[in-house]
C-alpha positions in Angstrom: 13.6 12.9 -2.7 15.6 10.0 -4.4 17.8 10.0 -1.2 14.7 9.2 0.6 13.2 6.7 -1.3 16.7 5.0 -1.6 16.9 4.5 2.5 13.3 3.6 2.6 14.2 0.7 0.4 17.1 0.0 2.5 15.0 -0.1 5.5 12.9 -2.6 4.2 15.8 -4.8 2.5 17.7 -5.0 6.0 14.4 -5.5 7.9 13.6 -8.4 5.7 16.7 -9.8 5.3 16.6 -10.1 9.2 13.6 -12.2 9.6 13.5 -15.9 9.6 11.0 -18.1 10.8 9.4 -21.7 9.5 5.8 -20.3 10.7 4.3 -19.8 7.8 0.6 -19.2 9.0 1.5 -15.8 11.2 1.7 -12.5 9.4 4.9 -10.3 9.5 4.5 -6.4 9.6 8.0 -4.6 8.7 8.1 -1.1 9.1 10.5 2.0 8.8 10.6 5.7 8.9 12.8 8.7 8.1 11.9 12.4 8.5 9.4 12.4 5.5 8.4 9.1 5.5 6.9 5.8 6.7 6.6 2.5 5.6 4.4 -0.9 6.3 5.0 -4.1 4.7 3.0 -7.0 5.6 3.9 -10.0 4.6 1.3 -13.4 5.0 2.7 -16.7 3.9 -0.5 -19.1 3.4 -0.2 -23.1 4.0 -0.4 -23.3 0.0 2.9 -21.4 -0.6 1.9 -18.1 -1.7 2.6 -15.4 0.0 1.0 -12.0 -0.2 2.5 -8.3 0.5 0.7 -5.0 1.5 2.6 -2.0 1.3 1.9 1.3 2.5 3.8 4.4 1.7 3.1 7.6 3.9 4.2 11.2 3.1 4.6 12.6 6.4 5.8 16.4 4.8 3.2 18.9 4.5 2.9 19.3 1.3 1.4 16.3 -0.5 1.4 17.9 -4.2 5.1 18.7 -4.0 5.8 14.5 -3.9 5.2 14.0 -7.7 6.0 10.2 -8.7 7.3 7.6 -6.8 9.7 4.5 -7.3 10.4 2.0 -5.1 12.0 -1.2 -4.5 10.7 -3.8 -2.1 13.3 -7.0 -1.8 12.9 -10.2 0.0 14.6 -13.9 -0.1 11.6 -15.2 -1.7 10.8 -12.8 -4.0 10.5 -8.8 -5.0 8.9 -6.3 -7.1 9.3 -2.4 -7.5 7.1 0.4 -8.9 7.6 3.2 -11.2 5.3 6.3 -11.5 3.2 5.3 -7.9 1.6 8.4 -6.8 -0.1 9.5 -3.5 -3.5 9.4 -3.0 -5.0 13.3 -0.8 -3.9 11.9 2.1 -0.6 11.1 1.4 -0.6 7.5 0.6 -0.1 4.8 -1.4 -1.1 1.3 -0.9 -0.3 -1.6 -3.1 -1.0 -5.9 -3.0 1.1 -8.5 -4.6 0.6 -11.9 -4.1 2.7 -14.6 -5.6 4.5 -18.2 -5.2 6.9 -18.2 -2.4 8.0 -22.0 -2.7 9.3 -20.8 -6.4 11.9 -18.7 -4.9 12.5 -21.6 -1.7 16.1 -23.6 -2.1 16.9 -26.5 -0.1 20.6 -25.3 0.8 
């Protein structure tokens, strides 16, 4: 289970470290995916600097009680954050929103 959660937070590290752009009005969507799981980020960068992420976690096993708690780690260049203890909802999925100040994180080099 670790071993999963470890490349889905690889997945979204290399996807994000990938993307580039000085559009800051369109929305991203990053995903990934291994056997068990799948991931969404969508990242929306507003004209005022702050930037907010939606992140979905789906269990794609069948067994949604066997899962237990989650961590995760979710890494950009402007910012990150991580959870400890997330849990699943019936379905098999979390969801979580952060929004913070991207230009805190911005360097000039």
């Amino acid at each position: 289970m670790k071993r999963i959660l470890t490349a889905l937070s690889l997945v979204i590290i290399l996807v994000l470290s990938g993307c580039t752009s000085n559009n800051y009005s369109k929305p991203f969507t990053f995903t990934g995916e291994s056997d068990n799981w799948s991931v969404e980020l969508k990242v929306t960068q507003g004209e005022d600097d702050y930037e907010k992420q939606d992140l979905t976690l789906q269990y794609k096993g069948q067994n949604v009680n066997s899962v237990g708690e989650i961590i995760y780690t979710v890494a950009t260049k402007a910012s990150g954050y991580s959870g400890n203890g997330a849990t699943l909802d019936e379905n098999g999925i979390y969801t979580e929103t952060n929004e913070n100040n991207a230009s805190n994180a911005k360097s000039d080099g």
